[in-house]
N, CA, C and O of each residue as an XYZ file, in Angstrom:
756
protein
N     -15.529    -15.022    -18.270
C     -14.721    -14.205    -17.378
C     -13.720    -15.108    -16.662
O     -14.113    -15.998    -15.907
N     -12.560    -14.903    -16.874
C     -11.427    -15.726    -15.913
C     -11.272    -14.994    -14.209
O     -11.435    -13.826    -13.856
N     -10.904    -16.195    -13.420
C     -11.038    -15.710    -12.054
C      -9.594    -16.047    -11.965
O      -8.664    -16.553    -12.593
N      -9.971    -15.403    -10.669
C      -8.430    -15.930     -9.634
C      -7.685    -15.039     -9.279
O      -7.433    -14.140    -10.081
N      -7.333    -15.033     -8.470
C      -6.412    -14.090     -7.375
C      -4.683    -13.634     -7.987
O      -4.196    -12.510     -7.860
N      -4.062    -14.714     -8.580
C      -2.895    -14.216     -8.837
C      -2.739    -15.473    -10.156
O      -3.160    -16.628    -10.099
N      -2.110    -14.912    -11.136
C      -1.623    -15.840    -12.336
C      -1.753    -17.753    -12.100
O      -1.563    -17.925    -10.896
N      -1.933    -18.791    -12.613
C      -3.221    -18.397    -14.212
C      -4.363    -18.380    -13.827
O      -4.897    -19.076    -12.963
N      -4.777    -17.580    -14.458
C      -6.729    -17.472    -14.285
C      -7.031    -18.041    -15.348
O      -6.514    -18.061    -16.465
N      -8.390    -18.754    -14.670
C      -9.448    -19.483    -15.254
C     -10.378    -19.427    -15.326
O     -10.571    -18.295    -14.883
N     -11.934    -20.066    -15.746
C     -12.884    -19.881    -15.632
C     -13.477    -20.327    -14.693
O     -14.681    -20.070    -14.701
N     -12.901    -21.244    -13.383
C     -13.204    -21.360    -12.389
C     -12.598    -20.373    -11.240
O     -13.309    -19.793    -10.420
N     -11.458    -20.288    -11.291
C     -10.034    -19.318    -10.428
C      -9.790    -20.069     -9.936
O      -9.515    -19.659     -8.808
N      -9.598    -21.661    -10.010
C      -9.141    -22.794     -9.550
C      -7.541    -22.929     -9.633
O      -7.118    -23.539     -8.651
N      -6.847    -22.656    -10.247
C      -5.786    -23.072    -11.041
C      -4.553    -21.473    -10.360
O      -3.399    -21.407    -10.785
N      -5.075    -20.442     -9.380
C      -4.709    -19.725     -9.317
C      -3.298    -19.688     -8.117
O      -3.385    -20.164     -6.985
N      -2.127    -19.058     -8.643
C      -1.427    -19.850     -7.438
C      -1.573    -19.721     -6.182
O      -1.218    -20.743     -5.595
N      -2.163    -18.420     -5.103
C      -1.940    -18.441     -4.280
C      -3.960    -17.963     -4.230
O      -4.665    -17.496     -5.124
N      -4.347    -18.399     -2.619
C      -5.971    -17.799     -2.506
C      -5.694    -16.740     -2.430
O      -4.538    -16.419     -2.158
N      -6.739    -15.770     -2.661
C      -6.868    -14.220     -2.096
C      -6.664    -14.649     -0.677
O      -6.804    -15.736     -0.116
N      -6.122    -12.934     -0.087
C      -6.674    -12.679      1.389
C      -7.763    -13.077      1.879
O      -8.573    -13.783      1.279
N      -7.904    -12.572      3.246
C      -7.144    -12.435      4.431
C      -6.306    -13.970      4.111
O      -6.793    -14.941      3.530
N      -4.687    -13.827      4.775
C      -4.028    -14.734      5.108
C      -3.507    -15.102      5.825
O      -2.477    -14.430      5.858
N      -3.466    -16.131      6.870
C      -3.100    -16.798      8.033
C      -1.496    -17.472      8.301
O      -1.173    -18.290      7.439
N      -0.799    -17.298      9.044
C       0.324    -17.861      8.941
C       0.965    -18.209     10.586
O       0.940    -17.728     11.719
N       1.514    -19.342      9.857
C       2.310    -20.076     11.435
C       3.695    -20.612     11.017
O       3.891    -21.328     10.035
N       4.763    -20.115     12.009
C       6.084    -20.656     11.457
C       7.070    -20.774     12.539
O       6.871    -20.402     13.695
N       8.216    -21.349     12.064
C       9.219    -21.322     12.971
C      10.776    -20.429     12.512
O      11.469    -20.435     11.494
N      10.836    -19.933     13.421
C      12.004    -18.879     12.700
C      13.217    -19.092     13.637
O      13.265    -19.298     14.850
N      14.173    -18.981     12.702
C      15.506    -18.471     13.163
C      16.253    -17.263     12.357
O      16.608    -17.318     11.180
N      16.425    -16.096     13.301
C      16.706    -15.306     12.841
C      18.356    -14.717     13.563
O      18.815    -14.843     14.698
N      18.640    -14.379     12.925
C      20.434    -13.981     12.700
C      20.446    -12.335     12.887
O      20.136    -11.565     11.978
N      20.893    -11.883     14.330
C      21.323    -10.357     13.656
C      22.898    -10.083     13.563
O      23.780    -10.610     14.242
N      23.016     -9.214     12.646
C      24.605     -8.885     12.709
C      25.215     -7.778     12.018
O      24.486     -7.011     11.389
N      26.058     -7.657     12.043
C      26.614     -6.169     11.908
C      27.355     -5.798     10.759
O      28.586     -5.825     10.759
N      26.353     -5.283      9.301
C      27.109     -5.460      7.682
C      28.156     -4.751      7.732
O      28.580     -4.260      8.779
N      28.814     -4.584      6.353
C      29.578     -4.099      5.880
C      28.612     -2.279      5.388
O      27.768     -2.283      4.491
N      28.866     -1.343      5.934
C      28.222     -0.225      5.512
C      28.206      0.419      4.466
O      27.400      1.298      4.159
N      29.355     -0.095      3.679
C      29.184      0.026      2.101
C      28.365     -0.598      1.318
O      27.674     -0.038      0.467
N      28.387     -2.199      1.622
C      27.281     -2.684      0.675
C      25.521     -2.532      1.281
O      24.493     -2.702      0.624
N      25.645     -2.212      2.530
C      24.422     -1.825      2.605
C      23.501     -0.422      2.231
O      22.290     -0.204      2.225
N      25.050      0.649      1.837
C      24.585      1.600      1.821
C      24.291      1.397     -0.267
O      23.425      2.090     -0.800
N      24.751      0.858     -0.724
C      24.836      0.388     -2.214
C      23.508     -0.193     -2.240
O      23.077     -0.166     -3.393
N      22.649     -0.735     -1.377
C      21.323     -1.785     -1.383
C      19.750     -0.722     -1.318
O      18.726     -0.646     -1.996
N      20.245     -0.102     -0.223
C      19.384      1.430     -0.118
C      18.795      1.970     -1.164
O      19.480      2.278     -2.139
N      17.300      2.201     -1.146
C      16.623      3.303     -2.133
C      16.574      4.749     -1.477
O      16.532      5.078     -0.292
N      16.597      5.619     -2.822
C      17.246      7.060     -2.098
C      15.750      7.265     -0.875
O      14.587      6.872     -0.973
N      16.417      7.996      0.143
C      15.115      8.920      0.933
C      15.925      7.618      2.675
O      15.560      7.906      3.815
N      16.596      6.788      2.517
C      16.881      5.948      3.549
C      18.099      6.316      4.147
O      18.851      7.001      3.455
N      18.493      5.981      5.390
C      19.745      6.786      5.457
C      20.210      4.941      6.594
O      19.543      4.423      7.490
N      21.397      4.539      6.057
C      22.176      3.526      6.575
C      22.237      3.520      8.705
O      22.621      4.226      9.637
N      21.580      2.234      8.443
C      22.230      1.480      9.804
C      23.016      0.714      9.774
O      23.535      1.083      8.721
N      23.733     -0.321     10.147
C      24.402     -0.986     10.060
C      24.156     -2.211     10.373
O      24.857     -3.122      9.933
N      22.970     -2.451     11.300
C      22.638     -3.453     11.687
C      21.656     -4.070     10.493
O      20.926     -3.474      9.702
N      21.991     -5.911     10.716
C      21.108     -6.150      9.600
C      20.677     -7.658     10.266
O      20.983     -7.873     11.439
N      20.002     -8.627      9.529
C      19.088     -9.539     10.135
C      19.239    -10.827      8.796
O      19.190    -10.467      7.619
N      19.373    -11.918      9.073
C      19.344    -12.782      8.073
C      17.934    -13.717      9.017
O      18.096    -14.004     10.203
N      16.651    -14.079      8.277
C      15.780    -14.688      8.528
C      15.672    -16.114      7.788
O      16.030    -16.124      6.610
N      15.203    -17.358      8.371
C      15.147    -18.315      8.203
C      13.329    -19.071      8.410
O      13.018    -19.723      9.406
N      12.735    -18.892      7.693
C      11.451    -19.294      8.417
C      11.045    -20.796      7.589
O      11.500    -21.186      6.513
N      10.035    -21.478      8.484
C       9.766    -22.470      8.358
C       8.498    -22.317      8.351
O       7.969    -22.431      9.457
N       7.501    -21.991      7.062
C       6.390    -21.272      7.127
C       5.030    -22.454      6.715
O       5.414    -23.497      6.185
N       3.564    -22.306      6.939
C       2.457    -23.066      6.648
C       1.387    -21.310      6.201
O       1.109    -20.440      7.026
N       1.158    -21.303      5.275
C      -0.109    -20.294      4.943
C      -0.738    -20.880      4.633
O      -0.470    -21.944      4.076
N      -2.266    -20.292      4.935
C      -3.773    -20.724      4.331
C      -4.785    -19.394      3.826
O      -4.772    -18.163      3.848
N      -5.197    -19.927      3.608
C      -6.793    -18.101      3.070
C      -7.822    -18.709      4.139
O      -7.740    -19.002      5.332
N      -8.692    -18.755      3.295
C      -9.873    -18.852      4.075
C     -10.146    -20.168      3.905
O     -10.607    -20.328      5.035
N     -10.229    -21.162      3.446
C     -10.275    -21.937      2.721
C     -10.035    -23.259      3.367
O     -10.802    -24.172      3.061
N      -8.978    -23.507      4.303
C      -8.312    -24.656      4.846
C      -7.478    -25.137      4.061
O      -7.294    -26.346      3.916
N      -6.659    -23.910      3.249
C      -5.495    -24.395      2.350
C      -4.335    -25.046      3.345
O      -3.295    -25.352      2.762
N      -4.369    -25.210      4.286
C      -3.195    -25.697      5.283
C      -3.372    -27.753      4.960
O      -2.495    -28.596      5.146
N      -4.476    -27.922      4.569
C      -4.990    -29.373      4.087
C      -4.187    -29.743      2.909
O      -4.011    -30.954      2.778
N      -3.704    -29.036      2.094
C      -2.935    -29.117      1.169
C      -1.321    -28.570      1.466
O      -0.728    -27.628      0.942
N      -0.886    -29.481      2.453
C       0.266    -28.834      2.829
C       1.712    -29.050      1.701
O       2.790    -28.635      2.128
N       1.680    -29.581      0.549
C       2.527    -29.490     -0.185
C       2.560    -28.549     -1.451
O       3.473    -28.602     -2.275
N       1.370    -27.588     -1.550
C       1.384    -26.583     -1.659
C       1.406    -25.415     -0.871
O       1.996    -24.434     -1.325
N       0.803    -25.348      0.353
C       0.679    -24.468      1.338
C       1.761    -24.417      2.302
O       1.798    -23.547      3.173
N       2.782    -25.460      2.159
C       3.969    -24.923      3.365
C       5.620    -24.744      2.634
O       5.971    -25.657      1.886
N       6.431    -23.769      2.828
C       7.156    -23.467      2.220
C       8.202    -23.032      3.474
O       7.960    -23.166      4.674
N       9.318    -22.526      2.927
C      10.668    -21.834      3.387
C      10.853    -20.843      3.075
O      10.441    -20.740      1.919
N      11.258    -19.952      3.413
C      11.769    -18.559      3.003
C      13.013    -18.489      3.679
O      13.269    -19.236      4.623
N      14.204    -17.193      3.028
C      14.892    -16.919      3.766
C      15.109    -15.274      3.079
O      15.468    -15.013      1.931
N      14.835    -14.501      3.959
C      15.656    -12.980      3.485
C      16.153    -12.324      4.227
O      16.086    -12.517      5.441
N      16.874    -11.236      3.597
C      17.894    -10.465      4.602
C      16.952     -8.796      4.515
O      16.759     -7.991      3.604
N      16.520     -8.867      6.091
C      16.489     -7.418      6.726
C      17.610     -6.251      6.605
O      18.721     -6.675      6.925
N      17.595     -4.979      6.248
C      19.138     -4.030      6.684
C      17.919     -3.325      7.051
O      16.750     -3.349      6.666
N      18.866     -2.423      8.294
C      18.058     -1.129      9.231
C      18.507     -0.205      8.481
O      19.534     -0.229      7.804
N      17.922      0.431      8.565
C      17.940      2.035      7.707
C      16.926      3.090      8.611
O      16.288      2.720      9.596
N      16.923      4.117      8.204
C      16.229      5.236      8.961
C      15.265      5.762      7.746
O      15.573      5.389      6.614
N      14.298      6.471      7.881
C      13.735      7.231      6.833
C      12.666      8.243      8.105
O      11.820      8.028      8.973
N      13.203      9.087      7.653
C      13.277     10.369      8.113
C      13.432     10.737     10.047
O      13.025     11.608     10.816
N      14.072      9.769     10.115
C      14.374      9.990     11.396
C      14.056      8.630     12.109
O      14.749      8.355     13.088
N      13.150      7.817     11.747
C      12.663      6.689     12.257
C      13.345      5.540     11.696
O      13.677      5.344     10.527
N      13.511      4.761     12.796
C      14.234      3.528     12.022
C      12.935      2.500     11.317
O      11.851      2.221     11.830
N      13.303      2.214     10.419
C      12.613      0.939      9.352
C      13.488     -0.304      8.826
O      14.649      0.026      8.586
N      13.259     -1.353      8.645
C      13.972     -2.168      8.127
C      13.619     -2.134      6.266
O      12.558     -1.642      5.882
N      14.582     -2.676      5.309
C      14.770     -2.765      4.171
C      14.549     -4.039      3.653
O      15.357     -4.764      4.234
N      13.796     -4.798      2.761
C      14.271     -5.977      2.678
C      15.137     -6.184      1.141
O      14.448     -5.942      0.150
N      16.197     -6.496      0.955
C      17.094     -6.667     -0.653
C      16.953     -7.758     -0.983
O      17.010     -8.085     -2.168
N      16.763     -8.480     -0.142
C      16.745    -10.385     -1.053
C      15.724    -10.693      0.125
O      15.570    -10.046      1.161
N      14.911    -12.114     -0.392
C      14.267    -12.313     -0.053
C      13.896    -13.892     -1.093
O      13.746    -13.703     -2.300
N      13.813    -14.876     -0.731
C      13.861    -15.859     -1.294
C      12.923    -17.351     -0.696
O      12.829    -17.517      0.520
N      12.481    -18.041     -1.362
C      11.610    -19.115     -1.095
C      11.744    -20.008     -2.123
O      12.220    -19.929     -3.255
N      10.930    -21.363     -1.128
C      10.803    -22.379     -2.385
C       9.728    -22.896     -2.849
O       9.735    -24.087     -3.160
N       8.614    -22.146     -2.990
C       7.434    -22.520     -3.358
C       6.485    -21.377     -4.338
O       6.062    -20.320     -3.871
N       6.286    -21.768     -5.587
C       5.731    -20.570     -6.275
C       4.288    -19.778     -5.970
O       3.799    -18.809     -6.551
N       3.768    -20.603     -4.776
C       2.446    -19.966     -4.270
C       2.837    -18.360     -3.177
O       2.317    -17.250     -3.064
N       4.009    -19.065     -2.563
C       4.486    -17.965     -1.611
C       4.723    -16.773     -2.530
O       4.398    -15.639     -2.177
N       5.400    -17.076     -3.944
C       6.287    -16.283     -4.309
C       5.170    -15.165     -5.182
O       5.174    -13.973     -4.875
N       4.405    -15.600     -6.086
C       3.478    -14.860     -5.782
C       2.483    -14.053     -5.142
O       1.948    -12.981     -5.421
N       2.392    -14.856     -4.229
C       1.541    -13.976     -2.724
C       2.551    -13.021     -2.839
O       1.947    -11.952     -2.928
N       4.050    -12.753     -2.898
C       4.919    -12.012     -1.982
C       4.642    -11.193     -3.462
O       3.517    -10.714     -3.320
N       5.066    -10.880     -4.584
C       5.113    -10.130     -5.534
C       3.644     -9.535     -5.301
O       3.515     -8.519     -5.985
N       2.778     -9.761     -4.742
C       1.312     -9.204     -4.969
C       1.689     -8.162     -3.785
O       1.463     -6.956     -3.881
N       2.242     -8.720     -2.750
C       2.624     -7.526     -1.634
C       3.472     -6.648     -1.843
O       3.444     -5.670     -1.096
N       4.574     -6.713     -3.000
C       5.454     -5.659     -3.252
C       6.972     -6.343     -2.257
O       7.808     -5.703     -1.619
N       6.879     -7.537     -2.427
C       8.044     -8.183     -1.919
C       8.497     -9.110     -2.916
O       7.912    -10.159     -3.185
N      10.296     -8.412     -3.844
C      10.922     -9.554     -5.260
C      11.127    -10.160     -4.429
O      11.965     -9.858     -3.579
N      10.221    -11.516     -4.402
C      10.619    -12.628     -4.066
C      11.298    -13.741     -5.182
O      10.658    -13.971     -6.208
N      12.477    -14.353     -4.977
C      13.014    -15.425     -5.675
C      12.817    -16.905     -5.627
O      12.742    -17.459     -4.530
N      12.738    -17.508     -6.612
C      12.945    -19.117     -5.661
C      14.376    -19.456     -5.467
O      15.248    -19.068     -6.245
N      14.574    -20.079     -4.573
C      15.527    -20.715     -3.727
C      15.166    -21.970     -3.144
O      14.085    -22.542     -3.283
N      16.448    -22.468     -2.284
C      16.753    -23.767     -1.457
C      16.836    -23.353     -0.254
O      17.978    -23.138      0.152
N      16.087    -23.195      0.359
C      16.024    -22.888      2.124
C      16.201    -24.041      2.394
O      15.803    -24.901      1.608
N      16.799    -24.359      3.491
C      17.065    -25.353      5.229
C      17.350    -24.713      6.169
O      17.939    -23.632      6.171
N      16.737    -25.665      7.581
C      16.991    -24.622      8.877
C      16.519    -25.981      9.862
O      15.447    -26.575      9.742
N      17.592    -26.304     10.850
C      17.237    -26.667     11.644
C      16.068    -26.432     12.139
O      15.951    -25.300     12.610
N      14.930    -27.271     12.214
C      13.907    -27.380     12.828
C      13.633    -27.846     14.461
O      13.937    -28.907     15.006
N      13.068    -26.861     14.923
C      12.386    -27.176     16.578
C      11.368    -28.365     16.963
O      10.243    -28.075     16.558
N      11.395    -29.242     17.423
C      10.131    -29.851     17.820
C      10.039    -29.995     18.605
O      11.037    -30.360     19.227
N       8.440    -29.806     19.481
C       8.168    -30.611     20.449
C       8.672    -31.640     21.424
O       8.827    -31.677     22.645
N       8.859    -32.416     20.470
C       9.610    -33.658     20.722
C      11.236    -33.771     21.055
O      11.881    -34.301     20.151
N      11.935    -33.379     22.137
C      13.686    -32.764     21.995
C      14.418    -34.195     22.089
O      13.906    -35.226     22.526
N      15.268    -34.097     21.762
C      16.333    -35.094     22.006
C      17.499    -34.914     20.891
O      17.365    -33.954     20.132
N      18.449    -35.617     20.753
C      19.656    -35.654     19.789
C      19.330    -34.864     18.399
O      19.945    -33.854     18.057
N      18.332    -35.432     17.683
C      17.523    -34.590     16.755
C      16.874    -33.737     16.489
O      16.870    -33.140     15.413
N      16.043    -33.477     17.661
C      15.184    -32.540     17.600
C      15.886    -31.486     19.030
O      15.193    -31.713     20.022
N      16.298    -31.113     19.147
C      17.401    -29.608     20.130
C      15.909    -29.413     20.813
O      14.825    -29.601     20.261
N      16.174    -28.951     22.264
C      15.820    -28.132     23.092
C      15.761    -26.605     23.105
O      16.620    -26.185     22.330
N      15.229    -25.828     23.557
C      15.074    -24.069     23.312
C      16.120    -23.650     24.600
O      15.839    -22.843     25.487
N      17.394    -24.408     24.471
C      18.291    -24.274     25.978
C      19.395    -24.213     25.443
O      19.644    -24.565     24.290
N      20.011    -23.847     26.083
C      21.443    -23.206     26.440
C      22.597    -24.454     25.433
O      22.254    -25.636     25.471
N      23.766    -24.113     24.684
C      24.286    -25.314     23.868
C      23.407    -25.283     22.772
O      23.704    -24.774     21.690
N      22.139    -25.913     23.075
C      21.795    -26.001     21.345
C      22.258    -25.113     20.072
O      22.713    -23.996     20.318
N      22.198    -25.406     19.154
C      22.464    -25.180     18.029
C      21.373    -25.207     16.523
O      20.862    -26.221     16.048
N      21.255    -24.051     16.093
C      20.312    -24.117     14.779
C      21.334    -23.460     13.721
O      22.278    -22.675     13.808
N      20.885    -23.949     12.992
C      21.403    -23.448     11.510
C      20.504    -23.075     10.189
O      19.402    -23.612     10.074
N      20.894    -22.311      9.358
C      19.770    -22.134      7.765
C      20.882    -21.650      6.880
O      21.886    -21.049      7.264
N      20.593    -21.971      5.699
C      21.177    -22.090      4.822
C      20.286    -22.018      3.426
O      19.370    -22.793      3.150
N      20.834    -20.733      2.467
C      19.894    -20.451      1.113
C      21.220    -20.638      0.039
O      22.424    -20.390      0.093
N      20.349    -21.178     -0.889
C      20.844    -21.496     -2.625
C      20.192    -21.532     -3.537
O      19.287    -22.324     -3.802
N      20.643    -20.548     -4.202
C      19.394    -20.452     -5.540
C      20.676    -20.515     -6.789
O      21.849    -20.140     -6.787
N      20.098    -20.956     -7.468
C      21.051    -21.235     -8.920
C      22.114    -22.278     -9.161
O      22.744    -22.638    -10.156
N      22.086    -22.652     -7.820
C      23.220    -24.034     -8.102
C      24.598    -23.306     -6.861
O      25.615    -23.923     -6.542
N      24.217    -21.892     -6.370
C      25.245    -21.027     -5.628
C      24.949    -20.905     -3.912
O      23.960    -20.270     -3.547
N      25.805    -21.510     -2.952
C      24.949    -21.055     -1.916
C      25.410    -19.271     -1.559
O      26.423    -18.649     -1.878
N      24.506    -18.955     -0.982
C      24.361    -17.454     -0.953
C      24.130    -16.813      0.625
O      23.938    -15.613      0.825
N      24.173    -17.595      1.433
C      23.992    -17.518      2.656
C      23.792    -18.770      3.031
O      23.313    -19.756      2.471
N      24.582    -18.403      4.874
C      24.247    -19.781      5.615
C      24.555    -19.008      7.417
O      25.148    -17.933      7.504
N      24.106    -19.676      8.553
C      24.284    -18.790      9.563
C      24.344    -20.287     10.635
O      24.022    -21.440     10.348
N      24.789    -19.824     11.703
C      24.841    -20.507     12.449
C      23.908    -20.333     13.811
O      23.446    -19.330     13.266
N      23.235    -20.378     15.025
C      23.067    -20.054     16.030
C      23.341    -20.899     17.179
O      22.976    -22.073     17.116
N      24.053    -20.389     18.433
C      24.011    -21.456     19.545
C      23.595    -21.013     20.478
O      24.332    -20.174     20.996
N      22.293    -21.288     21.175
C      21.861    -20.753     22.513
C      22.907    -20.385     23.484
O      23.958    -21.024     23.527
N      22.696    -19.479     24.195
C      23.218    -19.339     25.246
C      22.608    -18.788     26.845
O      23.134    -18.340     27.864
N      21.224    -19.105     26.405
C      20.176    -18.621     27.640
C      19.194    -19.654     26.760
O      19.166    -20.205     25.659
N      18.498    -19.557     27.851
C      17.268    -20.755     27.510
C      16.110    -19.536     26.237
O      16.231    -18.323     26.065
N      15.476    -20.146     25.830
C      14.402    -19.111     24.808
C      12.904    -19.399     25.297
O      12.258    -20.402     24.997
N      12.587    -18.632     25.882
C      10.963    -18.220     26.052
C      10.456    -18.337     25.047
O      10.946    -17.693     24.119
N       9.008    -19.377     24.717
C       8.493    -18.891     23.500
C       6.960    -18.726     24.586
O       6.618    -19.126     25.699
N       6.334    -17.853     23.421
C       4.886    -17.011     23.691
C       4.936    -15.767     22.868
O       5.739    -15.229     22.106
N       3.867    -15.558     23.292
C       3.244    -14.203     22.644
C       4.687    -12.913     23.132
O       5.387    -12.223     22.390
N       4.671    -13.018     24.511
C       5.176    -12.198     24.912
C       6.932    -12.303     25.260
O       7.640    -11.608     25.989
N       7.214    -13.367     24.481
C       8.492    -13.407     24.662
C       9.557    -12.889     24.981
O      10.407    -13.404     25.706
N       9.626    -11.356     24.244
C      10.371    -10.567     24.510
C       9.914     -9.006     25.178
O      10.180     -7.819     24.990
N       9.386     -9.523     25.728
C       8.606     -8.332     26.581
C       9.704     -7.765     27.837
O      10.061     -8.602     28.667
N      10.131     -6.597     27.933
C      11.314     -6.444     28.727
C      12.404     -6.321     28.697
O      13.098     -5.602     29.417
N      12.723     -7.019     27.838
C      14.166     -7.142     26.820
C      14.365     -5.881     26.045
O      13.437     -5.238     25.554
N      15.404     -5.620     25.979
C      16.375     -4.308     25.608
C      16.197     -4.761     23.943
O      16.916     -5.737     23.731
N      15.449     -4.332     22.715
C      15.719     -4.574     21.368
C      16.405     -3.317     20.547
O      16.572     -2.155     20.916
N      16.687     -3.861     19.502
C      17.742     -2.983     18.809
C      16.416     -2.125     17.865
O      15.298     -2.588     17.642
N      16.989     -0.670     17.390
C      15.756     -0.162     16.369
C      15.358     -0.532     15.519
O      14.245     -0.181     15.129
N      16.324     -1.644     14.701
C      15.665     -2.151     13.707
C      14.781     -2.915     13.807
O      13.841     -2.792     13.022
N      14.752     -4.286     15.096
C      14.056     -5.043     15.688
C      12.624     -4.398     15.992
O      11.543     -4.759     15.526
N      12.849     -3.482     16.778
C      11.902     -2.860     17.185
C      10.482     -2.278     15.877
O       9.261     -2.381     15.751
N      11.159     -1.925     15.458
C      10.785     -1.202     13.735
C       9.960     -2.231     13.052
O       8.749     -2.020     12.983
N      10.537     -3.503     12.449
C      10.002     -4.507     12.470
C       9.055     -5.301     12.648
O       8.400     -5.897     11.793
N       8.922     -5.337     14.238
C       7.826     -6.073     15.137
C       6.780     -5.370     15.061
O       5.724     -5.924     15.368
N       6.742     -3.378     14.460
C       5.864     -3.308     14.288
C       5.420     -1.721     15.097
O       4.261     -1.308     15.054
């Protein structure tokens, strides 16, 4: 009997690319909202959705594990993604869409096809946050600057810029209070 959670199975399920569930995740994101073109978003749409305009370019800087302590193997277990959110409505409620969606690691990319997310491989970068601030590593303050940038095929296909302009709360509750847009909202859940 061959095992394993997602393509190739074996007779151990050793060899499988990504663990089964439950799955754990920790990342750093920069995310982009902005305001498409309503034609090509309405061209991206599966029927039953009805066009927003607002849309979201995501940048994450991701570590997954199972159960397992796959985070020990972090050159399989940590990857990049980058995809683009569009808001849409379906039946009155706003939902987000995802049309592209891209990474660089074939463990992610399977996990994501098992969820019903075409994931691609790609070339993600994104300014990274640390702990540690100075010239290199930016502060969560006002001026700083992040950036991400995706290429798959030899084409870049997106790139975004961000520059603080209020300091950024991080926590659980970060945005607790704050005025969010429906798609945002939709999203988070």
């Amino acid at each position: 009997m061959l095992k394993g959670f997602n393509y190739p199975l074996t007779p151990e399920g050793a060899s499988t690319l990504s663990p089964a569930p439950p799955w754990h995740s920790s990342a750093d994101f920069l995310d982009i909202e902005f305001w498409s073109d309503p034609s090509a978003v309405v061209a991206l749409l599966p029927a039953g959705l009805d066009l927003d305009p607002c849309a979201k370019g995501h940048g994450k800087d991701w570590q997954f594990s199972g159960e397992n302590e796959e985070y020990l193997n972090p050159a399989r277990y940590q990857y990049r993604e980058f995809f683009i959110l569009v808001g849409a409505s379906f039946k009155g409620r706003p939902v987000s869409y995802c049309p592209y969606i891209f990474v660089d690691n074939d463990a992610t990319l399977a996990r994501g096809w098992t969820q019903g997310y075409e994931k691609r491989i790609g070339q993600v970068f994104q300014t990274r946050y640390y702990a540690a601030t100075g010239k290199a590593g930016l502060a969560l303050a006002p001026g700083s600057k992040f950036a991400a940038s995706l290429t798959a095929g030899g084409q870049r296909l997106a790139e975004g810029l961000v520059t603080l302009k209020e300091p950024v709360i991080t926590g659980r509750n970060w945005d607790r209070g704050r005025r969010q847009s429906p798609a945002l909202r939709a999203y988070r859940g």
